[in-house]
ZAKOL-277047 format. One record per residue (C-alpha): residue in one letter; chain; x, y, z. Coordinates in Angstrom, 2 decimals, padded with zeros to 5 digits, always signed. Example, Ala and Ser with C-alpha at 12.3 -4.5 7.8 and 13.67 -1.06 7.14 Angstrom:
% ZAKOL-277047
martor=A, guba=A, px=+012.30, py=-004.50, pz=+007.80 .
martor=S, guba=A, px=+013.67, py=-001.06, pz=+007.14 .
//
This chain:
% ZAKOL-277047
martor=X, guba=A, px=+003.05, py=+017.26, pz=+005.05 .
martor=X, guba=A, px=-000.80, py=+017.77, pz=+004.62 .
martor=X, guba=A, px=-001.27, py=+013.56, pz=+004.93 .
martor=X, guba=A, px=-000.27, py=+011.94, pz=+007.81 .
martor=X, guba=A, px=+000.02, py=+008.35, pz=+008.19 .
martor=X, guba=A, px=+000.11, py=+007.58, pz=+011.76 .
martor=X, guba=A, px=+000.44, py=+003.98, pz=+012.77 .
martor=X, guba=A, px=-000.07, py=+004.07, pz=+016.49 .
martor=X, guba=A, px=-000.07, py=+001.36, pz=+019.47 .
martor=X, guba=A, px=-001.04, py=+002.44, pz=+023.45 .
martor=X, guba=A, px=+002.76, py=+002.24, pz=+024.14 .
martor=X, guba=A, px=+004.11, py=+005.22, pz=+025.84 .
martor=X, guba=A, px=+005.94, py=+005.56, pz=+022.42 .
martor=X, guba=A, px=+002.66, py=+004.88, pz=+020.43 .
martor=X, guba=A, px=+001.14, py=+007.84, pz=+022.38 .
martor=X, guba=A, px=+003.93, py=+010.41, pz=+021.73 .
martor=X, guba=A, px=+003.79, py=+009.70, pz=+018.32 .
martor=X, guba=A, px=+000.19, py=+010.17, pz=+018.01 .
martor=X, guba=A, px=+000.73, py=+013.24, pz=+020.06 .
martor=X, guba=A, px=+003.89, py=+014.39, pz=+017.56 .
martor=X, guba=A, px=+001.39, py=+013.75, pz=+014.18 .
martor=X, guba=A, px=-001.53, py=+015.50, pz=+015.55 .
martor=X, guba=A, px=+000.73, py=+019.10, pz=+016.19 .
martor=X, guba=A, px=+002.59, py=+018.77, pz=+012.52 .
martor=X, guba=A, px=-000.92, py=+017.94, pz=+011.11 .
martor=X, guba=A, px=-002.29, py=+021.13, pz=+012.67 .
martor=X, guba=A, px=+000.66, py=+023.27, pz=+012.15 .
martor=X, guba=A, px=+000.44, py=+022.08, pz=+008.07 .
martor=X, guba=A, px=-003.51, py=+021.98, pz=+008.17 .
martor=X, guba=A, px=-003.54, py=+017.99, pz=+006.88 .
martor=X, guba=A, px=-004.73, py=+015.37, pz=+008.16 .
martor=X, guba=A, px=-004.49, py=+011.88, pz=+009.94 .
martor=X, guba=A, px=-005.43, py=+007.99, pz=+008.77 .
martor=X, guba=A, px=-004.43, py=+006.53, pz=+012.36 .
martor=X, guba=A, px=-004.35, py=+002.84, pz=+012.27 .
martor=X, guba=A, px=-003.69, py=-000.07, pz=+014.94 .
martor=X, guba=A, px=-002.57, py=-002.96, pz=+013.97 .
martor=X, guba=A, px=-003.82, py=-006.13, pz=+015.95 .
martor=X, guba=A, px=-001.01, py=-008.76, pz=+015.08 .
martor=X, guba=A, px=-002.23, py=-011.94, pz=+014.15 .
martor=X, guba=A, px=-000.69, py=-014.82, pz=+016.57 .
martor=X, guba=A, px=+000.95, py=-017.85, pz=+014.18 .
martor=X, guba=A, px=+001.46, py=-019.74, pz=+017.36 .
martor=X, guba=A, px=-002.59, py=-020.29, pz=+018.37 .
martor=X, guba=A, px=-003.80, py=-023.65, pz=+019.07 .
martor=X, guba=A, px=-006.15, py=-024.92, pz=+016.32 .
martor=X, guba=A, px=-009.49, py=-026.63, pz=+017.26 .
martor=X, guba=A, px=-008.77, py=-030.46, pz=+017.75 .
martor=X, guba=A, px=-010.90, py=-031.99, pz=+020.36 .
martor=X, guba=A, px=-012.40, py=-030.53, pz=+023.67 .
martor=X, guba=A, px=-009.02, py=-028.83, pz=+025.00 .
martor=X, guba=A, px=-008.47, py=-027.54, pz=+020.96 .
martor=X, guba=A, px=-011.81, py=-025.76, pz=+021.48 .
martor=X, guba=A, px=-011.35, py=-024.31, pz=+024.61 .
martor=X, guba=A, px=-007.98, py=-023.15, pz=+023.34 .
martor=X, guba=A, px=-010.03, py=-021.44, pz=+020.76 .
martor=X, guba=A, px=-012.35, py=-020.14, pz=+022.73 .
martor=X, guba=A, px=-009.80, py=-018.76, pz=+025.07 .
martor=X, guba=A, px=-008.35, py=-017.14, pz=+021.54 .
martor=X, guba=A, px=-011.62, py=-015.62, pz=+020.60 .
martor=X, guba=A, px=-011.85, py=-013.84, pz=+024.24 .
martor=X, guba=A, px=-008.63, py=-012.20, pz=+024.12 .
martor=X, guba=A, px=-009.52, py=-011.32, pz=+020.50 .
martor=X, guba=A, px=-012.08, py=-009.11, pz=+021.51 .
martor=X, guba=A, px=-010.52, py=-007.90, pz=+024.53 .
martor=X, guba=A, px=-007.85, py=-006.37, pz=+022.35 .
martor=X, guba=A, px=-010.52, py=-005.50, pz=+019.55 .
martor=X, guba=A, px=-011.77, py=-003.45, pz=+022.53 .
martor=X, guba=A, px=-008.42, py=-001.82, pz=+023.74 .
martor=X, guba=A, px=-007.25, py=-001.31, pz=+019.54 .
martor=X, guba=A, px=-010.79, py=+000.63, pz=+019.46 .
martor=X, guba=A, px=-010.69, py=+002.78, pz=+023.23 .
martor=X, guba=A, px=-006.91, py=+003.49, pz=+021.60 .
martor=X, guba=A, px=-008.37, py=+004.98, pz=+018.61 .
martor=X, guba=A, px=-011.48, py=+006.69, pz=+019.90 .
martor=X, guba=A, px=-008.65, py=+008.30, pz=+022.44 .
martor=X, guba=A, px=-006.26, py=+009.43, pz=+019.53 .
martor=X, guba=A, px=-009.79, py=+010.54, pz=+017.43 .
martor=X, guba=A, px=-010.59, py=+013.00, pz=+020.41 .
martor=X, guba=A, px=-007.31, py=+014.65, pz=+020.44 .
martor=X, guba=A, px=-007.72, py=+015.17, pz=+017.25 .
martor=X, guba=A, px=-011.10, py=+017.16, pz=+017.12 .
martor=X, guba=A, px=-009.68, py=+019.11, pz=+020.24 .
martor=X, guba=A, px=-006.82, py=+020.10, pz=+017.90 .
martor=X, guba=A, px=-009.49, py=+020.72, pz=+014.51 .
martor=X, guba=A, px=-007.44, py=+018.04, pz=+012.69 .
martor=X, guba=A, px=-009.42, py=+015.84, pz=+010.50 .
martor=X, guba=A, px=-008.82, py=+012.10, pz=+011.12 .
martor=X, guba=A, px=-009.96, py=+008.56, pz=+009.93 .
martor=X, guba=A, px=-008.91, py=+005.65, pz=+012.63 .
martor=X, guba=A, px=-008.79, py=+002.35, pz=+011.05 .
martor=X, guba=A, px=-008.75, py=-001.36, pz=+013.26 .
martor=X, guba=A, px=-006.52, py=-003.70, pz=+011.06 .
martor=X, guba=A, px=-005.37, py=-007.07, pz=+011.65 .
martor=X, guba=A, px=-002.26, py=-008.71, pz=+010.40 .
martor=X, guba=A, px=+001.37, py=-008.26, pz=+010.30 .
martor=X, guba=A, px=+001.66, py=-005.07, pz=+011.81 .
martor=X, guba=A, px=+004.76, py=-003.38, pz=+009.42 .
martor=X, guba=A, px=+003.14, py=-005.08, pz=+006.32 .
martor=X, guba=A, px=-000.22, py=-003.66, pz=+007.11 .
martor=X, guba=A, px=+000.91, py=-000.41, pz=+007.94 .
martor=X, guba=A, px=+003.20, py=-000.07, pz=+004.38 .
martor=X, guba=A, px=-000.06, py=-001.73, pz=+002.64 .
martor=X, guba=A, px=-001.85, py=+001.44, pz=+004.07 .
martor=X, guba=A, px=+000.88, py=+003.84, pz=+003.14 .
martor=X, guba=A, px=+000.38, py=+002.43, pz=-001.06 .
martor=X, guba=A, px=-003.28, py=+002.51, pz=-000.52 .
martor=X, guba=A, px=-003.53, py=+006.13, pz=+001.03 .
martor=X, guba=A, px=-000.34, py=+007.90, pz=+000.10 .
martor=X, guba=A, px=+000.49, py=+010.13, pz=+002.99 .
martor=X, guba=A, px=+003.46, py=+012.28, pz=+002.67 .
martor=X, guba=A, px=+004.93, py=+010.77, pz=+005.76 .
martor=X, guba=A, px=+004.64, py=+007.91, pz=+008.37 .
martor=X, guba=A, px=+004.86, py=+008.56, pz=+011.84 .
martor=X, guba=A, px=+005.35, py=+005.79, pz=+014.23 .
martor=X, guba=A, px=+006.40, py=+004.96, pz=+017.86 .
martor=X, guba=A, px=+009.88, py=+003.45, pz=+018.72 .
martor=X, guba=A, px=+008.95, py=+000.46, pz=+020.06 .
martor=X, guba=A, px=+010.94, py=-002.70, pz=+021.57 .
martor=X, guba=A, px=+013.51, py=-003.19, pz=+024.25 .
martor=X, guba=A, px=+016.81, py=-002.15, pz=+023.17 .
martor=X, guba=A, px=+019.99, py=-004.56, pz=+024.45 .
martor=X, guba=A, px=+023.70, py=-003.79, pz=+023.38 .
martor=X, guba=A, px=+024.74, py=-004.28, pz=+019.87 .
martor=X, guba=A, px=+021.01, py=-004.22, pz=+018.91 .
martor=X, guba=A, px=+019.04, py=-001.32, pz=+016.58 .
martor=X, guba=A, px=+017.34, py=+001.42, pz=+018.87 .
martor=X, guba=A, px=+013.79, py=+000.30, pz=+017.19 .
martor=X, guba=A, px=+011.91, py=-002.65, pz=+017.02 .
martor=X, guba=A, px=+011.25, py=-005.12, pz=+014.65 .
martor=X, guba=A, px=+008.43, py=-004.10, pz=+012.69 .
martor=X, guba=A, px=+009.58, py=-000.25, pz=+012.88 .
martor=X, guba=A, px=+012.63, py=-001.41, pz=+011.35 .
martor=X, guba=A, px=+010.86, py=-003.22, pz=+008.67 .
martor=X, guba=A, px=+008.30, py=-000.05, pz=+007.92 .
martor=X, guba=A, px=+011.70, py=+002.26, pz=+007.72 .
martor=X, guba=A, px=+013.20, py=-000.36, pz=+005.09 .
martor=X, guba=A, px=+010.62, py=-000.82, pz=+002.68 .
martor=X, guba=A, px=+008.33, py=+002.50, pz=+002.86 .
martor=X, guba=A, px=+008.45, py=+004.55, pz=-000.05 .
martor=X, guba=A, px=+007.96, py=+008.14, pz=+001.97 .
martor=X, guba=A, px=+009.92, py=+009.48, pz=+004.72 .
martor=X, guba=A, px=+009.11, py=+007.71, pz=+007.95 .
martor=X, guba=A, px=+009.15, py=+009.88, pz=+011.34 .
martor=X, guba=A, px=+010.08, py=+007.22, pz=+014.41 .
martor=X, guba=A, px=+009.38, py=+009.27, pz=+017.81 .
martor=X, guba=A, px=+010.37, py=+007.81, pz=+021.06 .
martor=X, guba=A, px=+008.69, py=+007.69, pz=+024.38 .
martor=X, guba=A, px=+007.68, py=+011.20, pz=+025.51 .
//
């Protein structure tokens, strides 16, 4: 495992996995593409008038409040890494988050893809998420799901 795909979110989850693909990408001497995903929302307002615009402005604010957050996540995740000599690119994507992160997987070919468990598990449901689930389905290398430390 010398290329580590490490899609990451500032979950507890998120941060164990980061944790988990720094220490196999320093034990193998490879390295990290960490990327966030910021999901894009189909349910915001469109522009239509003076409350449309405010709605949009409202949009635009939270946009770059979590543009901010996505980035403080990665410059965290790029400092453990230089503490721990692994080499790492951190990428800010937008979109849906498990078709982004298998988009990234084709482009970059990592030998694995580690990820957080995410979502809130209820009886009779799966013990990951929806997008996790979705990244495990499709991915065309081994994907490493770590839970909550």
């Amino acid at each position: 495992m010398t290329r580590i795909l490490l899609a990451v979110n500032d979950s507890p989850a998120g941060l164990a996995a980061a944790r988990t693909a720094l220490r196999f990408a320093r034990a193998s001497r490879g390295t990290v593409l960490a990327v966030h995903v910021l999901a894009a929302d189909p349910s915001s307002p469109r522009a239509g008038g003076p409350a449309g615009a405010a709605a949009v402005e409202h949009d635009r604010a939270a946009a770059t409040s979590a543009e901010r957050a996505a980035d403080a996540l990665l410059d965290y995740i790029t400092e453990l890494a230089k503490e721990s000599d692994v080499p790492i690119e951190a990428r800010r994507l937008a979109g849906r988050p498990a078709q982004v992160i298998l988009e990234q997987a084709a482009r970059w070919g990592p030998d694995v893809i580690v990820l957080g468990r995410s979502g809130v598990r209820h009886v009779g449901q799966p013990f990951v998420g929806s997008q996790v689930l979705h990244v495990i389905e499709f991915s065309d290398v081994p994907v490493l799901v770590v839970p909550a430390a």
